[in-house]
MDAnalysis code that builds the backbone (N, CA, C; Angstrom):
import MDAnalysis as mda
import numpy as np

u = mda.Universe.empty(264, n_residues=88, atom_resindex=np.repeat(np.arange(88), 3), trajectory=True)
u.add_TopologyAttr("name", ["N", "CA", "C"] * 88)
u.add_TopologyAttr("resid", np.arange(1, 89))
u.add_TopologyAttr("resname", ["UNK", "UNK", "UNK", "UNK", "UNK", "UNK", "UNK", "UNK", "UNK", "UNK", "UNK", "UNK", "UNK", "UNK", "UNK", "UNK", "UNK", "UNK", "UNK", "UNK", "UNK", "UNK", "UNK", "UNK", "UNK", "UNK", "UNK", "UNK", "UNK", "UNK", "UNK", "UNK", "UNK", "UNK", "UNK", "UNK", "UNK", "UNK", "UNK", "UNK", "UNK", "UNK", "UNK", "UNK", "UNK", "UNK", "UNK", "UNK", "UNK", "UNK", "UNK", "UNK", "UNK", "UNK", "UNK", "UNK", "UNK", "UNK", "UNK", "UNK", "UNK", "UNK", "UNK", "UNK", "UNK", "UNK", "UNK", "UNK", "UNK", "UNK", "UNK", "UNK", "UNK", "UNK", "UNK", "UNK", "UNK", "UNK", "UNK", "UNK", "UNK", "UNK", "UNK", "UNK", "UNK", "UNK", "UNK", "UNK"])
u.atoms.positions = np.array([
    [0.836, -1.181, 0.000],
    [0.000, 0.000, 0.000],
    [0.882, 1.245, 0.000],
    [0.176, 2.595, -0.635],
    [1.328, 3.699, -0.374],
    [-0.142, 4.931, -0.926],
    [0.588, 5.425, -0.756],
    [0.180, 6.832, -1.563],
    [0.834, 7.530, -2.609],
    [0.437, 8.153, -3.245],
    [0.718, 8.643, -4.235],
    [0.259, 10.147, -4.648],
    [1.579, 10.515, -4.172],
    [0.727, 12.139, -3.951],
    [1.206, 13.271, -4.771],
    [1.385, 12.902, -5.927],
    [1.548, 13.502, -7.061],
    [0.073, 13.282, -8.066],
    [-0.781, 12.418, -7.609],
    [-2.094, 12.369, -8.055],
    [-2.893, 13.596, -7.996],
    [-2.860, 14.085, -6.505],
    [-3.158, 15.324, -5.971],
    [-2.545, 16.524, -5.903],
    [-1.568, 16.254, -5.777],
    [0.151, 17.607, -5.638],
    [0.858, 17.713, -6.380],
    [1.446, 18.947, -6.686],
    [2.912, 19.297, -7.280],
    [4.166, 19.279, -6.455],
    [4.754, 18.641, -6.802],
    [6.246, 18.507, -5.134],
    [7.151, 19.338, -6.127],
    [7.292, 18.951, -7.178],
    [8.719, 19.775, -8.112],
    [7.752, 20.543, -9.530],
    [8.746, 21.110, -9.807],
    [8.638, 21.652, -10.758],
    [8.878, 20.909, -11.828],
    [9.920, 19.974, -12.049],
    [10.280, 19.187, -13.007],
    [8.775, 18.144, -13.328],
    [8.302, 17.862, -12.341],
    [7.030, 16.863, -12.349],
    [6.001, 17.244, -13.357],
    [6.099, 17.043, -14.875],
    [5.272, 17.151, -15.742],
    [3.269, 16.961, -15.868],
    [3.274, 15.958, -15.021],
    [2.030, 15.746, -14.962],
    [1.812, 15.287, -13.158],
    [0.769, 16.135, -12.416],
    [0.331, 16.146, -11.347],
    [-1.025, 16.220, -11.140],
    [-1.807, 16.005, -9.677],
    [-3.245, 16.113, -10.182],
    [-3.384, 17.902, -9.251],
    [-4.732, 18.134, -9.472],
    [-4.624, 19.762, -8.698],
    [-5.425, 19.894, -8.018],
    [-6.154, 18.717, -7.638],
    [-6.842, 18.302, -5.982],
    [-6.571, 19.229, -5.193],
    [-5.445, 19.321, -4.333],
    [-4.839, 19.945, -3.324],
    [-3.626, 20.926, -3.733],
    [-3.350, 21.291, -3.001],
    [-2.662, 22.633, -3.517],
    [-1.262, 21.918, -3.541],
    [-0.462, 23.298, -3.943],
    [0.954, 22.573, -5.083],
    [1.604, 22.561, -3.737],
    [2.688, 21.430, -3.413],
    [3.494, 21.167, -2.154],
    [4.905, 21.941, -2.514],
    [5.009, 22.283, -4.142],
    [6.278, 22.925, -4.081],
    [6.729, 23.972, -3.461],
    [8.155, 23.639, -2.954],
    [8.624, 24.562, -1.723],
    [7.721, 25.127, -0.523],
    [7.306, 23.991, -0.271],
    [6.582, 23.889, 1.190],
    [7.347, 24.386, 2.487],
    [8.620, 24.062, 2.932],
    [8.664, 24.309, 4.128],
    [9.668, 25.930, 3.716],
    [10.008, 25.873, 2.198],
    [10.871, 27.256, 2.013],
    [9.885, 28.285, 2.030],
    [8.374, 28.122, 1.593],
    [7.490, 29.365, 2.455],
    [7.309, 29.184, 3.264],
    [7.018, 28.025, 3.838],
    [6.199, 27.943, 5.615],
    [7.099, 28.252, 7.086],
    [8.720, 28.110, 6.383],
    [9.309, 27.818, 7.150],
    [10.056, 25.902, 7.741],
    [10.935, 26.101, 8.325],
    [11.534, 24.995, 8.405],
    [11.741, 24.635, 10.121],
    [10.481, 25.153, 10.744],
    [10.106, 24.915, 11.842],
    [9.339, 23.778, 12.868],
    [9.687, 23.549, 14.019],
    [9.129, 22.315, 14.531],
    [7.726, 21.977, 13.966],
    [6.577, 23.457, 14.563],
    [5.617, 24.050, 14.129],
    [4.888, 23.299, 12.658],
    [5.685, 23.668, 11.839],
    [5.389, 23.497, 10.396],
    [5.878, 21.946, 10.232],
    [6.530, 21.472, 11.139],
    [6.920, 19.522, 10.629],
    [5.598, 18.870, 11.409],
    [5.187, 19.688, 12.691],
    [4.429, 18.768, 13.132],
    [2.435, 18.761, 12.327],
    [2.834, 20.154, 11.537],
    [1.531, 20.526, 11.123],
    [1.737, 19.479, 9.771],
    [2.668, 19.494, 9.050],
    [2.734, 18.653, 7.833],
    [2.640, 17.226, 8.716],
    [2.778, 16.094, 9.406],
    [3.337, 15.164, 9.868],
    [1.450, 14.692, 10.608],
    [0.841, 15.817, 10.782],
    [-0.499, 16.119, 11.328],
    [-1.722, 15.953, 10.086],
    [-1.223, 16.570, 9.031],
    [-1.849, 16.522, 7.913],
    [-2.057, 15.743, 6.867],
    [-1.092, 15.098, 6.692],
    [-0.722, 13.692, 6.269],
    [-1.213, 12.683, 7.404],
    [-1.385, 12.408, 8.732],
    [-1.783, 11.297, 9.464],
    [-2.803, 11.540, 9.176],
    [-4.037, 12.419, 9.338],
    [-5.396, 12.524, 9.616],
    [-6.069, 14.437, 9.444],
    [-5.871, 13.913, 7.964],
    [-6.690, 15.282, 7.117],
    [-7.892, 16.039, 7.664],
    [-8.855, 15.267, 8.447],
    [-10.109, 15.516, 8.848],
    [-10.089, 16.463, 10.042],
    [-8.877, 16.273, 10.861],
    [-8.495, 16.967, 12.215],
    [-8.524, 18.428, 11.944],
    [-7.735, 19.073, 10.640],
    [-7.910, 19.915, 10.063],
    [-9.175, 20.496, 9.291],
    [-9.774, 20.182, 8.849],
    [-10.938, 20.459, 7.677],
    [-11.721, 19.200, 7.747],
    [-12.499, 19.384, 8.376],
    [-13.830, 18.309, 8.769],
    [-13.735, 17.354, 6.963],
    [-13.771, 17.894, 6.408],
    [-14.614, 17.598, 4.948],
    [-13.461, 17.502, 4.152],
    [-12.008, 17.382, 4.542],
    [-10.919, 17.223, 3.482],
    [-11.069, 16.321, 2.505],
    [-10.879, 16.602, 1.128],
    [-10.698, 15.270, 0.241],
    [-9.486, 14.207, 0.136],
    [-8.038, 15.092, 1.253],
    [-6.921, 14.327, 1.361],
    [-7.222, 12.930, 2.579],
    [-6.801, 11.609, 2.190],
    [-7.085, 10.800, 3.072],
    [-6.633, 10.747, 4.149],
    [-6.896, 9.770, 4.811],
    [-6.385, 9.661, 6.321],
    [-5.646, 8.854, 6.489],
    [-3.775, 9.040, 6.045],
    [-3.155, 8.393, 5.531],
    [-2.503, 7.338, 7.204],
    [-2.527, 7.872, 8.237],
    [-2.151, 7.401, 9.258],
    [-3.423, 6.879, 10.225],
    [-4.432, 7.631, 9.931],
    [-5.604, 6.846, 10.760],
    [-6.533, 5.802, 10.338],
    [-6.378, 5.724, 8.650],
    [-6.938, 4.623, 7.973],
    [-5.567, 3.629, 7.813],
    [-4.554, 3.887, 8.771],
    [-3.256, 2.940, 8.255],
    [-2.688, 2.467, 6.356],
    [-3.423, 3.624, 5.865],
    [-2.686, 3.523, 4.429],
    [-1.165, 3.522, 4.684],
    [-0.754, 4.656, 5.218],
    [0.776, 4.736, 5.450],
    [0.817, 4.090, 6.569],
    [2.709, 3.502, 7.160],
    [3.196, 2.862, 8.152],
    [3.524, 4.504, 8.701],
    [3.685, 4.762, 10.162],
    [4.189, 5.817, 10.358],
    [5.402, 6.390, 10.386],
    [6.329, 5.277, 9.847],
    [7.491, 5.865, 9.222],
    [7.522, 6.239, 7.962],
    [6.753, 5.382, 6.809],
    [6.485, 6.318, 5.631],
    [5.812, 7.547, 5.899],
    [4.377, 8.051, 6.860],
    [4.529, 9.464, 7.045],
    [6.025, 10.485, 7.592],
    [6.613, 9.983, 8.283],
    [7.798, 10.526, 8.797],
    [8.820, 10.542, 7.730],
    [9.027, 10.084, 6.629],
    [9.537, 9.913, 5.528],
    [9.100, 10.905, 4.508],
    [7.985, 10.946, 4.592],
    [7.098, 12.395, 3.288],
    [7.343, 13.127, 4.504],
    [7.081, 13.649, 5.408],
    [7.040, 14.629, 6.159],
    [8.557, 15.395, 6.197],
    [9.343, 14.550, 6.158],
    [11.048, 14.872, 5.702],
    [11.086, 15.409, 4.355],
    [10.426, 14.488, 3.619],
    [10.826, 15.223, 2.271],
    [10.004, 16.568, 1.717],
    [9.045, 16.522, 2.951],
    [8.104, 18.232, 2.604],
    [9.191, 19.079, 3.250],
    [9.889, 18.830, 4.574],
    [10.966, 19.783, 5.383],
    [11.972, 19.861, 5.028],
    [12.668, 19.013, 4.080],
    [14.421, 19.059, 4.116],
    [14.475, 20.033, 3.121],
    [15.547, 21.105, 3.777],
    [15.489, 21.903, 2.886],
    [16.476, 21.552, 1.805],
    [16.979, 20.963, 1.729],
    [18.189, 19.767, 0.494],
    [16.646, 19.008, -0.193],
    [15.863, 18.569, 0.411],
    [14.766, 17.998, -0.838],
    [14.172, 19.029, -2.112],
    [14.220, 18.030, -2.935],
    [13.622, 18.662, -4.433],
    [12.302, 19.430, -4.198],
    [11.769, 18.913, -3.175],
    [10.399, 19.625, -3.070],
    [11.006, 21.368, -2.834],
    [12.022, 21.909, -1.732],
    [12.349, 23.341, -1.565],
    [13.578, 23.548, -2.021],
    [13.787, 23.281, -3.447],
    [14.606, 23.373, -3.861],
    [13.848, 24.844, -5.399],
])
């Protein structure tokens, strides 16, 4: 099982085809910041979309156990590192 979140998101620029569901993830933490704050809100958002926005269309990647919670901790790195392609 996994996700696939280029269905919904833009992470790079190079990424030719994305879906536009949800808003573009490129350079996520280079606007938001590269703060505890902002890892635990991404790390929050990705486990359980609904906590946020009753009515999200993003799943509930940690409370429906789609993701293991190290694959969230894994995307949640690659939304923060500022060396990832995503804030690059």
């Amino acid at each position: 099982m996994g996700a696939n979140c280029y269905a919904c998101h833009q992470l790079t620029p190079q990424e030719l085809s994305f879906g536009t569901i949800g808003p573009s993830l490129y350079q996520f933490a280079k606007l938001r910041g590269y703060g505890a704050d902002t890892q635990r809100y991404a790390y929050g958002k990705i486990f359980n979309a609904d906590a946020f926005a009753a009515c999200s269309t993003m799943p509930r990647f940690g409370h429906n156990q789609i993701l293991t919670e190290q694959q969230i901790k894994d995307v949640t790195a690659l939304l923060m590192d500022p060396q990832s392609p995503v804030n690059k």
